[in-house]
C-alpha positions, -999 to 999 in steps of 0.1 A, spaced: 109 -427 580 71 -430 597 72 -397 607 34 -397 610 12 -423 621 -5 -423 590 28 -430 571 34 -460 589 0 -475 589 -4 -469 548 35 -490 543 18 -523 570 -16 -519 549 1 -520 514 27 -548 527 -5 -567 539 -20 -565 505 13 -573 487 15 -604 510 -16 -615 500 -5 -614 463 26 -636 473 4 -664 492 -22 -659 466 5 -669 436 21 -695 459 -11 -710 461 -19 -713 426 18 -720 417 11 -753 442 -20 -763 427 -4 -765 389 28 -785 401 50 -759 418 70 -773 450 47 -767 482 76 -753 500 66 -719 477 33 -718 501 56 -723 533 78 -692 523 50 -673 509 30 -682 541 52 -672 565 59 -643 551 24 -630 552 21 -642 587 48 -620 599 33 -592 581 -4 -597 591 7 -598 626 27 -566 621 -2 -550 603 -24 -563 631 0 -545 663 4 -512 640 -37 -516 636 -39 -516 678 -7 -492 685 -26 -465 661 -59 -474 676 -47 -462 712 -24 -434 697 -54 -418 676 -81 -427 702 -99 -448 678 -138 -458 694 -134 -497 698 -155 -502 665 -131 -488 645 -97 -504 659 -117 -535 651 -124 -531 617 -90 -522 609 -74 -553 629 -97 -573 611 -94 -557 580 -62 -579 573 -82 -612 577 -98 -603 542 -76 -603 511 -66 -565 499 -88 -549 523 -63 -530 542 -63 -510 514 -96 -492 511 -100 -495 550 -70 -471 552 -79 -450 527 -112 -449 545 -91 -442 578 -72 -412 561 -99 -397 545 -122 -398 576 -93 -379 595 -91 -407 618 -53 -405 611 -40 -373 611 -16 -355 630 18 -362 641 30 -382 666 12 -375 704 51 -367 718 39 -340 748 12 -337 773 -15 -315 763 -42 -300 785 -65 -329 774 -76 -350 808 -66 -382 782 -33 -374 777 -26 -382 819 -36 -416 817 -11 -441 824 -16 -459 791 -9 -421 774 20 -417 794 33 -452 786 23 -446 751 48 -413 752 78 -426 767 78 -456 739 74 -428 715 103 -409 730 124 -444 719 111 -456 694 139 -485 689 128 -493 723 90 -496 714 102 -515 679 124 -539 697 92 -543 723 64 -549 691 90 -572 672 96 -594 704 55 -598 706 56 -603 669 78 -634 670 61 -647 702 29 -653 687 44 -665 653 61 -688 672 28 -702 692 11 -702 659 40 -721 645 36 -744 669 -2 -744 664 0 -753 631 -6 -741 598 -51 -728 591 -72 -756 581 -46 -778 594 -18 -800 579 
């Protein structure tokens, strides 16, 4: 299914966008009545996605060997609503995600690093390096849970 990385990045930027919409609507169907618990659902659904959005953002950032600048800009990117959007059309267009997946060594002195290395053998199992993201994912969902809700309760 994300047989490139630019496949998978383009579904977490459009699923960050759609989130936003969801939130958006829940907040407006909250302020003319609606039940709250619309906001909750709505909420945490865009939580789970903006985080996902946000570990695709880094995972890419290392795969593609993104300058720090730019890995920033497209973590961030999810903070504003609908911005993943253009930033990803901005990513594509600039070729900063082309190619497939990094799966062999090449002559390149970066691909010997131990981070590149690591970065291949998740990519070798990639159930392995889904399982390893989602368990991250729900870690820091959970502390922000925890936390509490933005602008507090």
């Amino acid at each position: 299914m994300f047989t490139t990385p630019a496949r998978l990045f383009r579904v977490l930027a459009i699923a960050e966008a759609i989130t936003w919409t969801l939130l958006i609507s829940a907040l407006i169907a909250r302020a003319v009545g609606q039940p709250a618990v619309l906001v909750t659902a709505a909420g945490g659904i865009h939580g789970f996605v903006f985080l996902s959005y946000g570990a695709t953002a880094v995972l890419l950032a290392f795969h593609q060997r993104w300058r720090v600048g730019v890995a920033v800009l497209a973590v961030a990117s999810a903070i504003v609503p609908y911005l993943t959007i253009p930033v990803e059309i901005w990513l594509h267009r600039s070729g900063r995600l082309e190619g497939r997946w990094r799966l062999t060594a090449t002559e390149d002195p970066r691909d010997h690093t131990w981070y590149d290395r690591t970065m291949r053998w998740f990519l070798h199992r990639p159930w392995v390096l889904a399982l390893l993201i989602l368990v991250a994912i729900i870690a820091i969902f959970s502390i922000l849970l925890l936390i509490g809700p933005p602008g507090g309760r």
